[in-house]
DRENDO-1510 file (C-alpha; in Angstrom, 1 decimal, always signed):
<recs>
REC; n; res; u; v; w
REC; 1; UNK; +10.9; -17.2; +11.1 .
REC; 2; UNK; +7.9; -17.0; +13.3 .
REC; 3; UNK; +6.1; -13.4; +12.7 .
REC; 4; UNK; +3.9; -13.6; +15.6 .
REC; 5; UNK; +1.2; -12.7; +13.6 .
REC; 6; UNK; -1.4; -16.0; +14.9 .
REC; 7; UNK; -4.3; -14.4; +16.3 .
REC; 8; UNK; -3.7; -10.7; +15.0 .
REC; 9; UNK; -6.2; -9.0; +12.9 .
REC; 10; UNK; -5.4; -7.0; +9.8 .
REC; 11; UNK; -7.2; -4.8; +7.9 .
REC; 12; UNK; -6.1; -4.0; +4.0 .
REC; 13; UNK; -7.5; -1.4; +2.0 .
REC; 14; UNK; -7.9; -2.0; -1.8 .
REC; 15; UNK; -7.3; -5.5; -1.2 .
REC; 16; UNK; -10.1; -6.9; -3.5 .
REC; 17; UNK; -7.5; -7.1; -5.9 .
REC; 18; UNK; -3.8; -6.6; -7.2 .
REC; 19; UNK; -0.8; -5.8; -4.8 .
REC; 20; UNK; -3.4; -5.7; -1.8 .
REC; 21; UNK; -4.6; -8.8; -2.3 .
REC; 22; UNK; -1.4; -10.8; -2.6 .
REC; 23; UNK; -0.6; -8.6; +1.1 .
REC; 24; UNK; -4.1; -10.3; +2.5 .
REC; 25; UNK; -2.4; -13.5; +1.3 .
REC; 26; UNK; +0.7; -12.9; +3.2 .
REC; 27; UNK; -0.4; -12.0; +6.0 .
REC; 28; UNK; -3.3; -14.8; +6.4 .
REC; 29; UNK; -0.5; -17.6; +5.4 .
REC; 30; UNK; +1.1; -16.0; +8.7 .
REC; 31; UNK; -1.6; -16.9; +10.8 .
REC; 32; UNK; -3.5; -13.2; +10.6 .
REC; 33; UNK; -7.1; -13.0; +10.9 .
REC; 34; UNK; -7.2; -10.9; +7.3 .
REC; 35; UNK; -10.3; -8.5; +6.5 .
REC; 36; UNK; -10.5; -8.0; +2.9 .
REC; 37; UNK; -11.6; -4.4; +1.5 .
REC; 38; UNK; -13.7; -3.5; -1.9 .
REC; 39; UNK; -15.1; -0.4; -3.3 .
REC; 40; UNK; -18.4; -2.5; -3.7 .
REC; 41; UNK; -20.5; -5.0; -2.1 .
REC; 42; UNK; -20.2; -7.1; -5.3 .
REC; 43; UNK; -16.5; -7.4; -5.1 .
REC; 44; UNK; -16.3; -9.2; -2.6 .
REC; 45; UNK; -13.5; -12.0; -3.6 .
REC; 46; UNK; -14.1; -15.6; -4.5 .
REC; 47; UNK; -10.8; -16.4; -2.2 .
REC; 48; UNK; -12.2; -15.2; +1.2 .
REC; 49; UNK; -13.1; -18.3; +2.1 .
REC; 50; UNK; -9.7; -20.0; +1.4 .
REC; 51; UNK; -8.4; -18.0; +4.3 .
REC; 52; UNK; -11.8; -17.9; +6.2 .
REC; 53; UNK; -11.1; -13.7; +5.2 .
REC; 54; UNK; -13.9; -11.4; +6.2 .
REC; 55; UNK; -15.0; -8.2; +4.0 .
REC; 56; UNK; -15.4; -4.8; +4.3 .
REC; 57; UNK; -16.4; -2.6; +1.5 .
REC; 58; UNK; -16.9; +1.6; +0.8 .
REC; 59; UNK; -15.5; +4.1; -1.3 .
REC; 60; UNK; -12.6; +4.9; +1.5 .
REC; 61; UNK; -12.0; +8.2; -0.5 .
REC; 62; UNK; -15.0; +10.0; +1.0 .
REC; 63; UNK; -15.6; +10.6; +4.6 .
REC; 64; UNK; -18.5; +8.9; +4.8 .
REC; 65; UNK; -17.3; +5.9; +3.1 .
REC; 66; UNK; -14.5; +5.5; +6.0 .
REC; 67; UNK; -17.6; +5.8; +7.8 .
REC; 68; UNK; -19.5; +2.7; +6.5 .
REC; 69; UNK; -16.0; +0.6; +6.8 .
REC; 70; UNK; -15.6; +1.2; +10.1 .
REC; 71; UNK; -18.6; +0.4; +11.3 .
REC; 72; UNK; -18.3; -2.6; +9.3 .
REC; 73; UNK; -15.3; -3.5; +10.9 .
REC; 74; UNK; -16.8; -2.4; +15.1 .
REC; 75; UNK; -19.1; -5.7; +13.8 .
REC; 76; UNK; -16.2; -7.9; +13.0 .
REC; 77; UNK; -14.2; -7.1; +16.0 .
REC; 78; UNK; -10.8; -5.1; +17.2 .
REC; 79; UNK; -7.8; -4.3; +14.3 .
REC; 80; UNK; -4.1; -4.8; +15.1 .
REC; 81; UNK; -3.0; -4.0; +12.2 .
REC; 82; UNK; -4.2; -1.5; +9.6 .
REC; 83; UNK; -2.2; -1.8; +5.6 .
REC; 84; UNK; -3.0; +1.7; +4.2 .
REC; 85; UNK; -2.1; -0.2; +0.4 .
REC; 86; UNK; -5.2; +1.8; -1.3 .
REC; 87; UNK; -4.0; +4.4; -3.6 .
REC; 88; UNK; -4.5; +5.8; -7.1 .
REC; 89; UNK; -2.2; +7.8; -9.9 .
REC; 90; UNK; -3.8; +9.3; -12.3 .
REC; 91; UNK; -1.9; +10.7; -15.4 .
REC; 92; UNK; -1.7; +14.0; -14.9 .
REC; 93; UNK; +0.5; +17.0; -15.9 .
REC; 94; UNK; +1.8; +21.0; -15.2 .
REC; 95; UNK; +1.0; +22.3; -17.9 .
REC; 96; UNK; -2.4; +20.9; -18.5 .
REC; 97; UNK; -3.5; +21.6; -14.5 .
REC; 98; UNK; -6.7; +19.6; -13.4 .
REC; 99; UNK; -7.3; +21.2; -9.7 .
REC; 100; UNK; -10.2; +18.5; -9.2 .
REC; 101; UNK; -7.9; +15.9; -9.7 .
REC; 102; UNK; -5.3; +17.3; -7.2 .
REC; 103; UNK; -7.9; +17.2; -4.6 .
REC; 104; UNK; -9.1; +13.7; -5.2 .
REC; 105; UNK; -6.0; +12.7; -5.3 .
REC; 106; UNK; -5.1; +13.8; -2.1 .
REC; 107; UNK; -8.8; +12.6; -0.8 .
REC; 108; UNK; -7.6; +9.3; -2.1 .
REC; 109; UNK; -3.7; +8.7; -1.1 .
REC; 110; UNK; -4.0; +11.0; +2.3 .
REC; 111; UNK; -7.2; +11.2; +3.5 .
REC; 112; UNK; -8.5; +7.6; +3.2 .
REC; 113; UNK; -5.3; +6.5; +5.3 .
REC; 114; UNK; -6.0; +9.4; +8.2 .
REC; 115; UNK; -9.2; +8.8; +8.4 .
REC; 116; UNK; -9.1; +4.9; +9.2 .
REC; 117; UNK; -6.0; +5.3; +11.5 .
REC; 118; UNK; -8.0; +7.5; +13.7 .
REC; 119; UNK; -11.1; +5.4; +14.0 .
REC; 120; UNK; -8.7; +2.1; +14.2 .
REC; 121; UNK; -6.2; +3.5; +16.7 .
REC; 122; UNK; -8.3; +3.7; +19.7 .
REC; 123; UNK; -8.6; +0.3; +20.0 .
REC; 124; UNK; -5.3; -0.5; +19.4 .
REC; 125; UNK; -4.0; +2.0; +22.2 .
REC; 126; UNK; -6.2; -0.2; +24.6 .
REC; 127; UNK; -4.2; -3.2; +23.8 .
REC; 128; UNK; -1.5; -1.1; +23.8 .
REC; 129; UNK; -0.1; -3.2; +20.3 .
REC; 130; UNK; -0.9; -2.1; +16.6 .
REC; 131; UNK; +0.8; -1.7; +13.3 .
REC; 132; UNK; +0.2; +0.9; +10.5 .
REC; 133; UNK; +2.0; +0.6; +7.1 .
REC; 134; UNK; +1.3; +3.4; +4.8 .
REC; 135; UNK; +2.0; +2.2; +0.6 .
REC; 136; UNK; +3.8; +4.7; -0.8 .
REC; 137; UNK; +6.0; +5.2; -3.5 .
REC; 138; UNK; +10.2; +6.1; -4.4 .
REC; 139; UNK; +8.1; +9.2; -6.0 .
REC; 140; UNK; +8.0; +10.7; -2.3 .
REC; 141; UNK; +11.8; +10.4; -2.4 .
REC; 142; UNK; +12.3; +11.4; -6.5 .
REC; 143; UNK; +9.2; +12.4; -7.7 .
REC; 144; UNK; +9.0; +13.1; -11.4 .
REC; 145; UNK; +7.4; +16.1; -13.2 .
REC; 146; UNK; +4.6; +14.2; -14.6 .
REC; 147; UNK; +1.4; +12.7; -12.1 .
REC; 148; UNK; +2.5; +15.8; -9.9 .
REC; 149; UNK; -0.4; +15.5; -8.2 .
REC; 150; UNK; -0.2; +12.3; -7.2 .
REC; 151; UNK; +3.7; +12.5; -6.1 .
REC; 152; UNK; +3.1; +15.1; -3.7 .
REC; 153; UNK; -0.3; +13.2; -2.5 .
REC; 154; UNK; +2.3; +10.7; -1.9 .
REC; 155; UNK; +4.9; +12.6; +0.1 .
REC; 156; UNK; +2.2; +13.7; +2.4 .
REC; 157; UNK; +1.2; +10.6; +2.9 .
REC; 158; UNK; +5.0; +9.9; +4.1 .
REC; 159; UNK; +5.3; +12.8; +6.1 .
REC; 160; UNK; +1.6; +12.4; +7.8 .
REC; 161; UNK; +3.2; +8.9; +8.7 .
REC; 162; UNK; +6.5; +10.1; +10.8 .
REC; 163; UNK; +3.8; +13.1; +12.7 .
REC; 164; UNK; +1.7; +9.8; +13.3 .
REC; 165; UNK; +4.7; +8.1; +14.9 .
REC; 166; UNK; +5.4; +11.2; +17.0 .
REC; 167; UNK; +1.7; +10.8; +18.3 .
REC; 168; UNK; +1.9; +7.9; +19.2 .
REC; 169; UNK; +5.2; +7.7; +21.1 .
REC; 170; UNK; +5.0; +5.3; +24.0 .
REC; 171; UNK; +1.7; +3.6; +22.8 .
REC; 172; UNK; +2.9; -0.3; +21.4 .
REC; 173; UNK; +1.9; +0.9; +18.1 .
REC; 174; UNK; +4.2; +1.9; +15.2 .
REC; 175; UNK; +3.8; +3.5; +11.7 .
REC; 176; UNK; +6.3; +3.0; +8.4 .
REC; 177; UNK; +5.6; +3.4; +4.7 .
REC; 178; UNK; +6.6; +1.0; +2.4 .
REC; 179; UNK; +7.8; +2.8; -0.7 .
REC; 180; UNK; +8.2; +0.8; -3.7 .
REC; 181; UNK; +9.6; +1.0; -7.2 .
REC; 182; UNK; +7.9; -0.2; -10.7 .
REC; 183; UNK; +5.8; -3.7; -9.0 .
REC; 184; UNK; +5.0; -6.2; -11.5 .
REC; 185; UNK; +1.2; -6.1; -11.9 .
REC; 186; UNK; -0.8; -7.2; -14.3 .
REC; 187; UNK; -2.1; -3.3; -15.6 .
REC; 188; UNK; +1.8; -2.5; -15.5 .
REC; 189; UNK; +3.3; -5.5; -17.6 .
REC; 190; UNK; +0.4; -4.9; -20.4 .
REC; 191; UNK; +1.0; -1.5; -20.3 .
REC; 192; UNK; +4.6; -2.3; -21.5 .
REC; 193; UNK; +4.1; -5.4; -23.5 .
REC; 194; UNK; +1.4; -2.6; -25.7 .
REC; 195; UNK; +5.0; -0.3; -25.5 .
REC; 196; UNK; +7.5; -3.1; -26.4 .
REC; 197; UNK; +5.2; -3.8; -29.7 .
REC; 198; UNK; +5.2; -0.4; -30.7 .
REC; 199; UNK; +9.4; -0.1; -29.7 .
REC; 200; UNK; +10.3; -3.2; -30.9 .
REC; 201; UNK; +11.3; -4.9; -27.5 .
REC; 202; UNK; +10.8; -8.8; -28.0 .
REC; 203; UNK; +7.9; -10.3; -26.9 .
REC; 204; UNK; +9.6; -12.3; -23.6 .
REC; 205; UNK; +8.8; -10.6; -20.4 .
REC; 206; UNK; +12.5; -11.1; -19.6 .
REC; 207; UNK; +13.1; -9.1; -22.9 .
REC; 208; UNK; +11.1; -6.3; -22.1 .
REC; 209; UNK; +11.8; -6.2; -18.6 .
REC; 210; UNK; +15.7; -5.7; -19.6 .
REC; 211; UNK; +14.8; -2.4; -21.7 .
REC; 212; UNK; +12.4; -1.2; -18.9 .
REC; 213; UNK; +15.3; -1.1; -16.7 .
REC; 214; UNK; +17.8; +0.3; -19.3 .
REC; 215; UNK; +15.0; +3.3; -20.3 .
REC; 216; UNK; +12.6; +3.7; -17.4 .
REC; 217; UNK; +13.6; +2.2; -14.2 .
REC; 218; UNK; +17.4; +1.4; -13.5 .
REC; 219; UNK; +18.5; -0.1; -10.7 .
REC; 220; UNK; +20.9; -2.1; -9.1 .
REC; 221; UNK; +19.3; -5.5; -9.6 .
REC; 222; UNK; +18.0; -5.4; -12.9 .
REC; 223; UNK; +14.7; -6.2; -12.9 .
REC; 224; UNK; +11.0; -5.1; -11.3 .
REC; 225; UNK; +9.6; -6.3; -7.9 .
REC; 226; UNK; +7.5; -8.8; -8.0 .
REC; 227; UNK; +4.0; -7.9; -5.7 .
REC; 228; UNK; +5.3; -10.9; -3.1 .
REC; 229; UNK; +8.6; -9.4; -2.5 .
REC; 230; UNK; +6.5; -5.9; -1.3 .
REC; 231; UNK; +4.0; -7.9; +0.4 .
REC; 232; UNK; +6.6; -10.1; +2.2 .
REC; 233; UNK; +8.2; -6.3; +3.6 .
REC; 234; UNK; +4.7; -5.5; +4.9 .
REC; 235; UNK; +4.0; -8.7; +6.6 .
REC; 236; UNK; +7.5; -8.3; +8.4 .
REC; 237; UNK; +7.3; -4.6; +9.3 .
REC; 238; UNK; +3.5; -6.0; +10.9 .
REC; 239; UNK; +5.1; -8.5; +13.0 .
REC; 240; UNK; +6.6; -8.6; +16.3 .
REC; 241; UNK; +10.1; -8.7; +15.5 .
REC; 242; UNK; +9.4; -5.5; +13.8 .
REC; 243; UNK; +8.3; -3.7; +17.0 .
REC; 244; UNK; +11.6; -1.6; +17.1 .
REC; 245; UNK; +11.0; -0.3; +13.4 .
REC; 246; UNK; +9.2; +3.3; +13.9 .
REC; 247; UNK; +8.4; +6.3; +11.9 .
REC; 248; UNK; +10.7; +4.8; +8.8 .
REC; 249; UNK; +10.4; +5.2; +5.0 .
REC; 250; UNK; +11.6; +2.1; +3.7 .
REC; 251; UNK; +12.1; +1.7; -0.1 .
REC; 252; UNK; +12.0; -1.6; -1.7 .
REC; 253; UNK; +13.4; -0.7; -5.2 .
REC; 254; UNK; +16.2; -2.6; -6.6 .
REC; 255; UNK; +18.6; +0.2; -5.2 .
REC; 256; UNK; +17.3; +3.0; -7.4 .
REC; 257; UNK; +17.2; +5.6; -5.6 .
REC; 258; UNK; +20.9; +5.8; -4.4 .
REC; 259; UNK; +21.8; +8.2; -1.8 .
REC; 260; UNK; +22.5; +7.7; +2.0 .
</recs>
């Protein structure tokens, strides 16, 4: 299936490594023009130049960090299509309340991804074509009573993306989130190969996959998403034969959260 994506720019956030990377790698295997975004000027990726990638880099969870991307990015040229994958979760609980945590957590999952929409979309309402994907979370649909801060982050996030569609109604350019389950990444399978020790789980990821499903994460097919699998639902909802897709929510979680 032909995406359309030749000749489109995209512009991932947090995409120096993990699930954002393997998005940059979707979407340049598409034909994207893919700028690549770090925290730092040193971690810049030694993959760029597979996919002739350019990079951006600043803390995106200040204002003037959004600053010092975007005028890295009025350098490099126009953006079609802005992936809002940068986010954080902190542990965090209710009874132990960290309001400074609350706040950058909103700074970080809200703020980074209003902030580069509205210096991105002017340019995209001239060509009267762009794409915004917000990374969210099934937490915005069922959050849990621990990391509250980042859950309701989170379902700002989602609901900042449906007023964004209402915006820009009539414009060629059209926000979703992509809300995922447990992705397998490497920080999440060591975290539960250090659990399956201490439990008694096996020592087969296939093994301790089975009792993460069975204890933490049910769902109707049994296992966790791999980072392609998200990525693949980004690069589609980016593409032209997404255009009719709008102001959407879409989980991609195994069918665990069940309701219509």
């Amino acid at each position: 299936m032909n995406l359309g994506l030749a000749g489109k720019t995209a512009l991932i956030t947090g995409s120096h490594r993990g699930t954002g990377e393997i998005i940059s790698r979707t979407l340049a295997a598409e034909g994207a023009r893919v700028i690549v975004h770090g925290f730092t000027e040193e971690q810049q990726p030694d993959w760029l130049a597979e996919y002739s990638a350019h990079y951006v880099w600043g803390d995106i969870a200040t204002e003037q960090g959004c600053q010092q991307v975007l005028q890295q990015l009025a350098e490099i040229g126009p953006v079609d299509i802005l992936v809002n994958n940068y986010g954080t979760a902190e542990r965090g609980k209710w009874s132990e309340p960290d309001w400074a945590g609350w706040i950058q957590s909103y700074e970080k999952n809200v703020l980074s991804a209003a902030r580069l929409s509205q210096g991105l979309i002017p340019d995209m309402k001239t060509r009267a074509w762009g794409r915004i994907i917000m990374l969210g979370t099934i937490g915005s649909h069922q959050p849990n009573n621990i990391m509250p801060q980042y859950y309701a982050a989170k379902g700002a996030m989602a609901t900042m993306a449906v007023s964004l569609t209402k915006e820009l109604s009539n414009t060629g350019i059209t926000v979703n989130t992509v809300s995922p389950g447990y992705i397998r990444t490497p920080e999440l399978e060591a975290g539960f190969r250090l659990k399956a020790q201490r439990k008694g789980w096996g020592e087969s990821w296939a093994e301790i996959e089975q009792k993460v499903v069975e204890t933490e994460f049910p769902n109707a097919c049994g296992r966790i998403a791999e980072r392609e699998e998200v990525a693949d639902l980004v690069a589609f909802l980016c593409s032209e034969r997404a255009g009719f897709i709008n102001g959407q929510n879409i989980r991609i979680d195994g069918g665990a959260v069940r309701y219509v």
